[in-house]
C-alpha positions in Angstrom: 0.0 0.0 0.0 1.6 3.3 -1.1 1.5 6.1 1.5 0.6 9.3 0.5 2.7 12.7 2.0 1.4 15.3 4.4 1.8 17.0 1.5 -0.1 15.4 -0.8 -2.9 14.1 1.6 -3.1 18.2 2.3 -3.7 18.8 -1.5 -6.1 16.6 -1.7 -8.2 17.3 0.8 -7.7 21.3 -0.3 -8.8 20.2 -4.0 -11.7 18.1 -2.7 -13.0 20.9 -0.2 -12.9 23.5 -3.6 -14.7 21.6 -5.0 -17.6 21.3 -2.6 -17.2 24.8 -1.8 -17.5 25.6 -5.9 -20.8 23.0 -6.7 -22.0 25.1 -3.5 -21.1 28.3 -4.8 -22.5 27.5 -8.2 -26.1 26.2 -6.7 -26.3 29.5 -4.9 -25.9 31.4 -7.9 -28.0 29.6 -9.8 -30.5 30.3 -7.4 -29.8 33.8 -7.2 -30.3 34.1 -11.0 -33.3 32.7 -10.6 -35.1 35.0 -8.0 -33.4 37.8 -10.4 -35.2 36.3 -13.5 -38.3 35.6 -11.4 -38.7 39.4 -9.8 -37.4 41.3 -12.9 -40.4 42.9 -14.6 -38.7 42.9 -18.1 -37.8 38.5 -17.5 -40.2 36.5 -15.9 -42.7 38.8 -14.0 -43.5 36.3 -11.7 -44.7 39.0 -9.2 -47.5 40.4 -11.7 -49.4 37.7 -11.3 -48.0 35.5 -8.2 -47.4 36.4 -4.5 -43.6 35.3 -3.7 -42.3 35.9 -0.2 -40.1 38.6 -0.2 -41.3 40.1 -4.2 -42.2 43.7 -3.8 -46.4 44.5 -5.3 -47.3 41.2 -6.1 -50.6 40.2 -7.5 -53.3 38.1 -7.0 -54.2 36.6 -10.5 -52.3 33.3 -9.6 -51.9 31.1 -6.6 -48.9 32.3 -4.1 -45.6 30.5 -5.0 -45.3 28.7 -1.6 -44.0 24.7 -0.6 -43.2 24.6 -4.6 -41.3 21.1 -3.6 -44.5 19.6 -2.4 -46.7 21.4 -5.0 -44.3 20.0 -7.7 -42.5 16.9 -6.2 -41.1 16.2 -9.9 -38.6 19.2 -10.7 -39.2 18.3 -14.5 -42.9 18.7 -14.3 -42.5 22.4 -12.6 -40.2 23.2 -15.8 -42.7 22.0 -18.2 -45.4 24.4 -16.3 -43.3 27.3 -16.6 -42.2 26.7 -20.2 -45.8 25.8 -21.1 -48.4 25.7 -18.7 -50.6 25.2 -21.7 -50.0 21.6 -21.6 -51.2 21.0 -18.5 -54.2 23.8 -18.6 -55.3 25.1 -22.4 -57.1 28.0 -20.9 -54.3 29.2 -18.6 -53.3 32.7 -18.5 -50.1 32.2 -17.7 -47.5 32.9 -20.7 -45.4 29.8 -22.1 -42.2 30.9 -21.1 -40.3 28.3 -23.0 -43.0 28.3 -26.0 -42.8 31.5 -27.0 -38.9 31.9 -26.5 -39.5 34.5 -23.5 -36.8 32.4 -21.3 -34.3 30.3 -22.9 -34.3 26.8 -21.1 -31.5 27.5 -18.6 -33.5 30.7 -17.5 -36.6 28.4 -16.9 -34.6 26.2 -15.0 -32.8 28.9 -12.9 -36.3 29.9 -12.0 -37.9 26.4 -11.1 -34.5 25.7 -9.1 -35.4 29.2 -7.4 -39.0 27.7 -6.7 -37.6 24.9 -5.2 -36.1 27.0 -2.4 -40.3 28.3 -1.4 
């Protein structure tokens, strides 16, 4: 059995903490783009129609955006109702995000991932 260095043990564990930090850092941010898409008024105007804890003048059109995980146990299924809640309800009010090219895919995603956090 080949033993490893102080040194090398050290970098290892440096490399694999970076690592965990980064994946962590790059969830966050994700998230944080999300919000951002979801409460800009020019993106996805979530706030026009939704309540969202923390969104400044939100309406009342649409349920509140609350326990999103339990509303929408299959992540998937919440992206398909943002990108076309058409599918799912023909006489929805709610624009197709994805169907009409309003948010690219990663946006939409940014957003349900943002959800997720409700």
């Amino acid at each position: 059995m080949l033993k490893k260095s102080k040194k090398a043990r050290s970098v290892s564990i440096g490399a694999a903490a970076l690592m965990i930090f980064s994946s962590a850092f790059a969830e966050t941010s994700r998230i944080e783009d999300g919000k951002r898409i979801a409460f800009d008024r020019t993106l996805g105007n979530c706030l026009a129609c939704h309540m969202i804890e923390d969104g400044e003048l939100p309406g009342n059109l649409a349920p509140p955006l609350l326990v999103m995980e339990a509303r929408f146990p299959d992540f998937d299924r919440l992206v398909q109702q943002i990108s076309n809640p058409l599918e799912a309800n023909p006489n929805s009010i709610m624009p197709p995000f994805g169907l009409h090219n309003i948010l690219t895919e990663d946006e939409i995603k940014k957003v349900a991932e943002y959800l997720y956090t409700l």
